[in-house]
C-alpha positions in Angstrom: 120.8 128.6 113.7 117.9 130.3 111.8 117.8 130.9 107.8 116.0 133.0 105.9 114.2 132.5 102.6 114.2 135.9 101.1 111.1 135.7 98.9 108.7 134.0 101.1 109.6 136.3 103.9 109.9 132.9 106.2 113.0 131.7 108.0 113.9 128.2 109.3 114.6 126.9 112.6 114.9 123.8 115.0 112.4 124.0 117.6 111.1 121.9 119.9 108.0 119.7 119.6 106.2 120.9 122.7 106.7 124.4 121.4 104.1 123.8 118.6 100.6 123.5 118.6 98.0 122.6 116.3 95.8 125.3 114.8 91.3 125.4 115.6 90.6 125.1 111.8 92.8 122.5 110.3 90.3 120.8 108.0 93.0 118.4 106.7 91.9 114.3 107.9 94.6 111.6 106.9 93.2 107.8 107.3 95.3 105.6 109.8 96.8 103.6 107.2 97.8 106.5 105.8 99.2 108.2 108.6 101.5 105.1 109.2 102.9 105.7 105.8 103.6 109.0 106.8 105.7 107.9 110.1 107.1 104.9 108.3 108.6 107.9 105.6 109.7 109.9 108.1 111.6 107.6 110.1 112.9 106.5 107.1 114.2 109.4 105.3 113.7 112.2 107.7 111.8 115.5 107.4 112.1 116.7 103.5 109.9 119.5 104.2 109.7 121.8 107.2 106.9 122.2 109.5 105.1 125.8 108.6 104.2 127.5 111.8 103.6 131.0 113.2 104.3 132.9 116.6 101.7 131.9 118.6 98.6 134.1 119.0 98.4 134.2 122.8 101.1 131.4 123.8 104.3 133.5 123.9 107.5 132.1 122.7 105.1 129.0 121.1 104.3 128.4 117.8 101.1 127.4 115.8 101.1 124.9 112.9 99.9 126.3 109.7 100.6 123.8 107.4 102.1 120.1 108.7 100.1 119.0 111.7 100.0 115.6 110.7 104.2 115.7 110.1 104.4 117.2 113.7 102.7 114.6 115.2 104.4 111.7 113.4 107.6 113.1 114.8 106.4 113.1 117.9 105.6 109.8 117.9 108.8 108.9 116.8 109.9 110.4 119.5 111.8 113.3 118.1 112.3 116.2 120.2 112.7 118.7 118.3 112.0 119.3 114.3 113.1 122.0 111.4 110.0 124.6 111.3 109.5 127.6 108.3 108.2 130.5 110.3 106.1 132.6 109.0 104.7 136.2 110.2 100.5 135.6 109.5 97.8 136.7 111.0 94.3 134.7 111.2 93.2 135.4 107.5 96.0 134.9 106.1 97.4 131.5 108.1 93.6 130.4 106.8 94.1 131.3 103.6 97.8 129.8 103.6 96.6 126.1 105.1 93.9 125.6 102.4 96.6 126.6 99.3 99.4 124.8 101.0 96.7 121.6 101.5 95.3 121.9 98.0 98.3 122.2 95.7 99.4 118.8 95.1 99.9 118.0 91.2 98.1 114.9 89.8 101.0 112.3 88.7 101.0 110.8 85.0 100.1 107.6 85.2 102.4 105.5 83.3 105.4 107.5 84.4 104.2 106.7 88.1 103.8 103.0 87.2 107.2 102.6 85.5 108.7 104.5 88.6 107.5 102.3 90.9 108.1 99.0 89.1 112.1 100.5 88.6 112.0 101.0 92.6 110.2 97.2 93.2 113.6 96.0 91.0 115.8 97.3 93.3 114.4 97.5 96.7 112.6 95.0 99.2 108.1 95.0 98.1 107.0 94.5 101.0 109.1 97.5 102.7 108.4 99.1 99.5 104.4 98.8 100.3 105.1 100.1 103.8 105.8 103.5 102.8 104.4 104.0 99.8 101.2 106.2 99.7 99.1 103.4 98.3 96.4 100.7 99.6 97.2 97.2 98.5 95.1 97.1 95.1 96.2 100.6 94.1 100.0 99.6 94.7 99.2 96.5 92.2 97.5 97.9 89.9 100.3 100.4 89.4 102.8 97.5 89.2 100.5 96.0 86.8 99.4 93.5 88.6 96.0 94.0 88.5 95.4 93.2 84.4 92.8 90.7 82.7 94.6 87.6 82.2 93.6 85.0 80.2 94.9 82.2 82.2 93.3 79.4 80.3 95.1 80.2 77.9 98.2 80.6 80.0 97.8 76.8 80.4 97.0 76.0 76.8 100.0 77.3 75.5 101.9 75.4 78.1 100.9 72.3 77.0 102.2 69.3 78.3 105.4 71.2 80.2 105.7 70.3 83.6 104.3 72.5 85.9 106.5 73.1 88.6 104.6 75.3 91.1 103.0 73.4 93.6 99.9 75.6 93.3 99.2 74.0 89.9 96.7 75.6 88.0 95.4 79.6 88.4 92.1 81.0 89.0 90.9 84.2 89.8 88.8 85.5 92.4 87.1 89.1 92.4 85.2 90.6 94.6 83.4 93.6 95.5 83.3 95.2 99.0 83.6 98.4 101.2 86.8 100.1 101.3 87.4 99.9 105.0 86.5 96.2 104.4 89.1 96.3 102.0 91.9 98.1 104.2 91.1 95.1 107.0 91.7 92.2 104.2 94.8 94.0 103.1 96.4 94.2 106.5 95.3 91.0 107.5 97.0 89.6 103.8 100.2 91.9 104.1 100.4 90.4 108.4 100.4 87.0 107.5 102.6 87.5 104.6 105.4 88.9 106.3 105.4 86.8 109.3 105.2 83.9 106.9 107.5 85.4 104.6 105.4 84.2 101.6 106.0 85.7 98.2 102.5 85.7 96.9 99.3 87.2 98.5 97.4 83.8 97.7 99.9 82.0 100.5 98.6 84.5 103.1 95.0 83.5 102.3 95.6 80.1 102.1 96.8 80.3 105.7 93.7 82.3 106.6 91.2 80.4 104.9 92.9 77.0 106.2 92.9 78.6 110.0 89.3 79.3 109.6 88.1 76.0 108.4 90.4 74.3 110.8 88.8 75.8 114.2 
């Protein structure tokens, strides 16, 4: 059953998948990690926000994705059938026009507010399927949990004293280091893999699995 939105002009429908079809000039890229997120979201909570397409320029009774080709596709490989699509009466110009705005407007989220959201959400549901979904590589997720902060840890273990130290690790020290991105994106997996198979609740665990694998072959 279709709906209307009166001041857009667009109405809403379910149609199926293999009804739609990308547009030529989508200029829109989404990195595979990210595009995981995406599908991981969407199986999740299901499809907040429709698919925008049009009637299909020369394809009759087929429709051609203005805005959401990336949604469209992570159904599909969900294996949905069919998905909720606003349709919309544009020609070239204006579906061009209409795929850049819709792209672009995305509002830049306050920082602290973002943080404390997040760490609320961490208190209350499972990290590591937290980390799945959220929008965020490994050091950006930290950092907005706070994780990534100078730490004086010698002084940590000053102020300790002579109190027992109960975790096995014993005493901290921190490693930085400075590479490429998609370097980065490969230790992160590799970290979060060996973390969840291991069920570990630190990162360190997972690379002191790795680096024990490593020096052991």
């Amino acid at each position: 059953m279709a709906t209307s939105d009166r001041e857009s002009g667009a109405r809403q429908e379910e149609v199926a998948l293999s009804d739609i079809f990308p547009n030529p000039w989508n200029v829109n890229s989404m990195a595979p990690a990210d595009f995981d997120k995406l599908k991981e979201s969407i199986g999740r909570y299901g499809l907040p926000f429709p698919i925008v397409v049009r009637p299909h320029p020369w394809e009759a009774d087929k429709w051609q994705i203005v805005d959401g080709e990336h949604r469209w596709r992570a159904c599909g490989e969900l294996g949905w059938e069919t998905a909720t699509v606003s349709i919309v009466d544009y020609d070239d110009e204006t579906a061009k026009e209409a795929g850049i705005v819709l792209n672009g407007l995305h509002g830049t989220p306050d920082e602290a507010k973002l943080g404390s959201l997040l760490r609320g959400l961490a208190q209350k549901r499972d990290e590591v399927e937290l980390r799945k979904v959220m929008p965020f590589d490994r050091s950006r997720f930290d950092e907005l949990m706070g994780e990534l902060t100078s730490v004086d840890y010698g002084r940590i273990e000053k102020m300790q004293g002579d109190k027992p130290k109960n975790d096995s690790a014993g005493s901290y020290v921190e490693r930085v280091f400075r590479m490429p991105r998609e370097v980065a994106e490969v230790v992160d997996e590799a970290v979060t893999k060996v973390r969840e198979q291991e069920q570990f609740e630190h990162d360190w665990q997972a690379l002191e699995v790795m680096a024990a694998d490593t020096m052991a072959s």
